[in-house]
N, C-alpha and C positions, 0 to 999 in steps of 0.2 A: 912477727915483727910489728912494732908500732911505729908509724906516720904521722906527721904534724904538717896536714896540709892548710896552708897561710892562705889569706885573705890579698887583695888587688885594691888598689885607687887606680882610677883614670886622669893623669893630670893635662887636660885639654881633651874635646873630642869632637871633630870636625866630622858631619855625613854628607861628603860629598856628593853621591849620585845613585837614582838606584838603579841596580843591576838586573839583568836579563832575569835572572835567576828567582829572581822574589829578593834580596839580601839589598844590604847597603854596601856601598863602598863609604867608608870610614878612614880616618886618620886619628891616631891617638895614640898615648905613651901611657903606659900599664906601669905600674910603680909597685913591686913587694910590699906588702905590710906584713914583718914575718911575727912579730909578737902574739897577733890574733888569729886564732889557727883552732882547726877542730883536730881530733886523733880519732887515728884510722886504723885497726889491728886486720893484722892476714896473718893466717896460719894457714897450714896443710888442712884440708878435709877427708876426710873417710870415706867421703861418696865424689862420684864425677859432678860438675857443675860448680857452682856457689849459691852458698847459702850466706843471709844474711840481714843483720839485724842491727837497731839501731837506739841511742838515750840521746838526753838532753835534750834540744830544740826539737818539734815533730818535725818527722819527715813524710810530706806527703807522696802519695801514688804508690800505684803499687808496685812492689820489689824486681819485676823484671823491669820497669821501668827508669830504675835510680840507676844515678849517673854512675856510680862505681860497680853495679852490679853488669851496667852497660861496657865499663872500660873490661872488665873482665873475659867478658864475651868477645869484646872485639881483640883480645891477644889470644885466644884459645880459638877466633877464626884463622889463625896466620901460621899456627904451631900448636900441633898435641902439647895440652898440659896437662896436670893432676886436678882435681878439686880442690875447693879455697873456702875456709868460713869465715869472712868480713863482718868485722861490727864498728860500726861509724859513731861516735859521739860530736853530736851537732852541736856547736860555739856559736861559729859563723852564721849571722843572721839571713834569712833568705827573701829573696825578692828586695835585694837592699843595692848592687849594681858593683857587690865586693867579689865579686867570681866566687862563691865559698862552696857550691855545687861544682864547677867546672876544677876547680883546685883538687877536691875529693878523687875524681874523676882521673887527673890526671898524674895523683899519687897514688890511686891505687895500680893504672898502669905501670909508673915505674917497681910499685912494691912486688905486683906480679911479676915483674921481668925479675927481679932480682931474686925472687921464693925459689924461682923454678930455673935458678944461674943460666937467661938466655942472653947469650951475646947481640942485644938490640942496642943501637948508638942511639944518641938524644935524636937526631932527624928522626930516624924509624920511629920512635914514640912519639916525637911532636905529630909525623904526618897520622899517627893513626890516632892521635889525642884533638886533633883538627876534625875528625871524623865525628868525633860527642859533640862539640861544641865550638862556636866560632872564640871564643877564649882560654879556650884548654889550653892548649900547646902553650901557652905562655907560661905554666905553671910547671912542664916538665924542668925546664931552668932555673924557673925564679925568678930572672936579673932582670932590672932596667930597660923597657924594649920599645921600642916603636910598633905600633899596629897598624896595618894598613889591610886591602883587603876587605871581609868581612869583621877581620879582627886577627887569623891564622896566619898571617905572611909578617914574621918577625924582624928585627934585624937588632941590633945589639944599643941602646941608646948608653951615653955619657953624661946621665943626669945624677946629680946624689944630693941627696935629703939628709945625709947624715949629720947626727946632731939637731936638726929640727924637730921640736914636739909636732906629732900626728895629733888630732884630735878628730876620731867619728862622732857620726849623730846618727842615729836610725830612729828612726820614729814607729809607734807600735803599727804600719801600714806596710805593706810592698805596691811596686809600680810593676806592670805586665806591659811586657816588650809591645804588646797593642797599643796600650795609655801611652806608652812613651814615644810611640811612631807617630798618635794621632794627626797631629798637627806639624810635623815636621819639613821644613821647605829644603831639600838640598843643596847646597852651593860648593862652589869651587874658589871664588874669591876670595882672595886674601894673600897673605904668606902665607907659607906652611908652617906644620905644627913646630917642625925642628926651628925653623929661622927664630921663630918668634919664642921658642922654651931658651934656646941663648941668651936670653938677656938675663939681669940679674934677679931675681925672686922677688923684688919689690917693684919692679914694671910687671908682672904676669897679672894682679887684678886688672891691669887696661888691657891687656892682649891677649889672654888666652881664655877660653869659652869652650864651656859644653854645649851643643846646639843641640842636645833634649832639654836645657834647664825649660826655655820658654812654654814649650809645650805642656812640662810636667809642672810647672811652677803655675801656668793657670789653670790645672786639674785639682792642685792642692796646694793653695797657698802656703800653708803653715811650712813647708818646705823654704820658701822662698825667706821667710819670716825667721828662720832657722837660721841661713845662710848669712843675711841680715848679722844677726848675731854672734856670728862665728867673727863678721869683722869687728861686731862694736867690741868685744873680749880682746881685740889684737891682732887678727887671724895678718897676716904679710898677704896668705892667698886664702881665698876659699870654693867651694865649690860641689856638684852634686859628683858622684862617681857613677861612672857608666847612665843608664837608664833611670839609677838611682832604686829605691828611696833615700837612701844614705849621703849626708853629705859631709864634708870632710875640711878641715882647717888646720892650715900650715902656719905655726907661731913661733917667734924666734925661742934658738936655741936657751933653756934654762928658763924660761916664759913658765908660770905660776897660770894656769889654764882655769878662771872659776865662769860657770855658766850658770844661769838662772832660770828658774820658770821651766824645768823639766816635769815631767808630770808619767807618760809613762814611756820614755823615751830610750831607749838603747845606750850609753856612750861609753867610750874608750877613749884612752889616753897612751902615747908610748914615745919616746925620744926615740930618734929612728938612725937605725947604724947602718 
């Protein structure tokens, strides 16, 4: 079988406190972006385990360490399966704050439930897709979701982008969840994500905020300077997604998207359904 595991925007991302654990407690809404998307092949293997191999984008570390080699393992701790040979073609840029690791991850969970016909419901997969990664589980659905939490505690949001053009920007750098915690101050204040994602999409530049921009945006301006530009083009909203590097611009429906001064920059474009 072949997978098309899609890519994530964050739109708003509040850290409110940190937790016992080492982790943040977080509030944010995870938004699909299904256009952008790597493919993901499982077949039957010949031998017990998984093997596995990968083109396109490098994938770094080594192979018991990758995230689908890992979701693998972790459904072959829960239930005898067969062997699997996975081969990952990388799209989705890395180090960028678009899940495109944790997506892999948790399509190759569902791909493995389905190879091996196990009667697993989406809970049993999100909880042990929670297990890779604090943004997995968002990816076994797909939809529109609120994140609270680390990022694994779901619940179902009533946002839709549809008909708005997406436009990313990745720049040729990644930001490491270290750079992007540096400087970061927790809060609580405010309304919450939800109150304030209700209003109409041309109030969200005043009220909705990622609080890693500040931190990441004085580690690497040209980020900021990015973002800058997404609104002089038109953007209604703009902003970094997750920890970033990637940031991302919301332009009205049927919006002619031209940007300037790219040099060796990433971008994508997609009208979003």
């Amino acid at each position: 079988m072949i997978l098309f595991p899609n890519c994530k925007i964050n739109i708003g991302l509040r850290i409110l406190s940190k937790r016992p654990d080492g982790y943040h407690e977080l509030e944010t809404l995870m938004y699909p972006v299904h256009g952008l998307c790597d493919a993901l092949e499982i077949i039957p293997g010949e031998e017990e385990g998984v093997s596995f191999s990968s083109s396109g984008l490098s994938v770094d570390g080594p192979v018991d360490k990758n995230l689908c080699v890992r979701a693998y393992e972790a459904v072959r701790k829960r239930t005898p399966i067969g062997g699997v040979n996975m081969h990952l073609h990388k799209v989705v840029p890395m180090g960028a704050g678009l899940g495109g690791g944790s997506a892999d991850a948790a399509y190759a969970i569902r791909g493995v439930v389905d190879l091996f016909d196990l009667s697993w419901s989406e809970p049993e997969m999100e909880r042990v897709a929670a297990e890779i990664g604090s943004d997995t589980a968002f990816f076994v659905k797909g939809r529109p979701a609120w994140a609270t939490g680390r990022g694994e505690i779901l619940s179902p949001a009533d946002v839709s982008l549809q008909g708005y053009r997406l436009v990313l920007v990745k720049p040729p750098f990644g930001v490491s969840t270290a750079q992007a915690y540096a400087h970061v101050v927790p809060s609580r204040e405010g309304e919450s994500l939800v109150d304030r994602l209700s209003r109409p999409i041309e109030e969200w530049k005043r009220t909705i905020f990622n609080d890693f921009e500040p931190s990441v945006f004085a580690q690497f301006p040209r980020l900021k300077q990015w973002k800058e530009s997404l609104y002089e083009a038109g953007a209604l909203y703009a902003a970094m997604s997750g920890s970033g590097s990637a940031l991302f611009g919301i332009f009205p429906p049927g919006k002619r998207v031209i940007l300037s001064g790219l040099s060796n920059e990433f971008v994508y474009q997609e009208d979003m359904v």
